[in-house]
N, C-alpha and C positions, 0 to 999 in steps of 0.2 A: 504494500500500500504506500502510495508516494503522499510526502508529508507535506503540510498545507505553508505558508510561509506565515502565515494567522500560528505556527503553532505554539506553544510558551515552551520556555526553557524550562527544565527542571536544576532548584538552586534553590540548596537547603542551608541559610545561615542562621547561626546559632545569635540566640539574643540572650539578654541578663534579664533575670526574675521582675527589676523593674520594668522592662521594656514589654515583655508578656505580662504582664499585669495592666500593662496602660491599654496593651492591645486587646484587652477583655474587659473594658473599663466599655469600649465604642463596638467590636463586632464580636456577634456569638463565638465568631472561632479565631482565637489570634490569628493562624495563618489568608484566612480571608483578610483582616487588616495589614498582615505583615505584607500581603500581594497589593493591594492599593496604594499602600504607600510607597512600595518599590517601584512601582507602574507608576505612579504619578511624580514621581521623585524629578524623572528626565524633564519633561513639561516645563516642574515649577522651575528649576535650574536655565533652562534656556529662559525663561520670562523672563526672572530675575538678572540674569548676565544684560539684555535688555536693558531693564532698568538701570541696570547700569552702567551705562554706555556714554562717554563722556565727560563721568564725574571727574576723574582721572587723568590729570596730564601723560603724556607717556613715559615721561621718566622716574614719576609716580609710581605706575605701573613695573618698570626695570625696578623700583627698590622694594617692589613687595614679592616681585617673583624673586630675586637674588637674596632678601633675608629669612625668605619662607624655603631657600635650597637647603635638604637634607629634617626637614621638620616633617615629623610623622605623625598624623592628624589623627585622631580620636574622637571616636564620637560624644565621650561622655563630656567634653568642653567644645565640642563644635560650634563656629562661631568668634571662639575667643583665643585661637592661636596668631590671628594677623596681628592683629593691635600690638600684642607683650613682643612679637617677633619683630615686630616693625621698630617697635621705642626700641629694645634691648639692639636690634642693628644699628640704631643712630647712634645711638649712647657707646655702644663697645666699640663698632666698625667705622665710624663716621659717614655711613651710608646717604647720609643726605648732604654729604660733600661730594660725595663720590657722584651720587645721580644729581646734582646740583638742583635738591628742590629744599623748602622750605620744612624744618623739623615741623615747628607747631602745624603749618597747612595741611599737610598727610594726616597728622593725628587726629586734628579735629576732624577732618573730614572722613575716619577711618570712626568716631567716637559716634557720630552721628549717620552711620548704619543701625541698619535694625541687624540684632543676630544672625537671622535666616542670611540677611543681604550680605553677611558678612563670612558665613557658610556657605554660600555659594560664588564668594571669591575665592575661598580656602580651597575650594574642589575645583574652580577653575587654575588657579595658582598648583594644584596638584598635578591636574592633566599636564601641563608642561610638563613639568618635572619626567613624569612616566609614560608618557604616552606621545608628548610633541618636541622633545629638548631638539631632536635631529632637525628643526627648521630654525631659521631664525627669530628672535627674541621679538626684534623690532615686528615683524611678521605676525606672529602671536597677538603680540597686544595690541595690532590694528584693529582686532574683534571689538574693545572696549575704548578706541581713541576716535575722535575726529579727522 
């Protein structure tokens, strides 16, 4: 029988008691919740890249991808890895000499994301890393520059 291209993958991740807990909290069977929000997951991520499209100088952008190199994201702080990675590169590396932007402008404007908005720079800032490092930088972050 030849497979449909509608058909789902099979992908069984393992979650912590609180996270099945919240997912019986909204659907009778965690993994009904745990499949919607893996499926809706892609969507809300491109909307959100969207939205945020231009906030961003590009050199901005160069010092959030180079302080976020080699940072291994967790979900249980998702959201709140750019920000301490961003301050701790200016403060240690002088990253905001390096990419010649303004310390305080990055932060405020990294302070005044919502979480989610800031979780799905952390997963875009990731992709690079693993999936795009082989193009170039400048190339990348035309996704989010003018």
């Amino acid at each position: 029988m030849q497979r449909k291209t509608t058909d789902k993958k099979h992908l069984g991740p393992k979650v912590t008691p609180q996270v099945f807990e919240f997912l019986k909290t909204t659907w009778e069977k965690p993994n009904t919740g745990a499949t919607y929000i893996l499926d809706a997951m892609p969507g809300l991520h491109r909307q959100t890249i969207k939205e945020l499209y231009g906030m961003f100088s590009q050199n901005e952008l160069f010092l959030m991808v180079d302080a976020m190199n080699g940072c291994m994201l967790t979900a249980q702080i998702a959201g709140n890895h750019l920000i301490s990675n961003v301050a701790d590169a200016i403060e240690l590396d002088f990253l905001d000499k390096k990419w010649k932007i303004g310390k305080m402008d990055i932060l405020r404007k990294l302070q005044d994301l919502t979480v989610f908005q800031t979780a799905c720079l952390e997963l875009w800032i990731q992709s690079f890393w693993h999936q795009h490092r082989g193009i170039p930088l400048e190339d990348y972050v035309k996704t989010l520059t003018d």
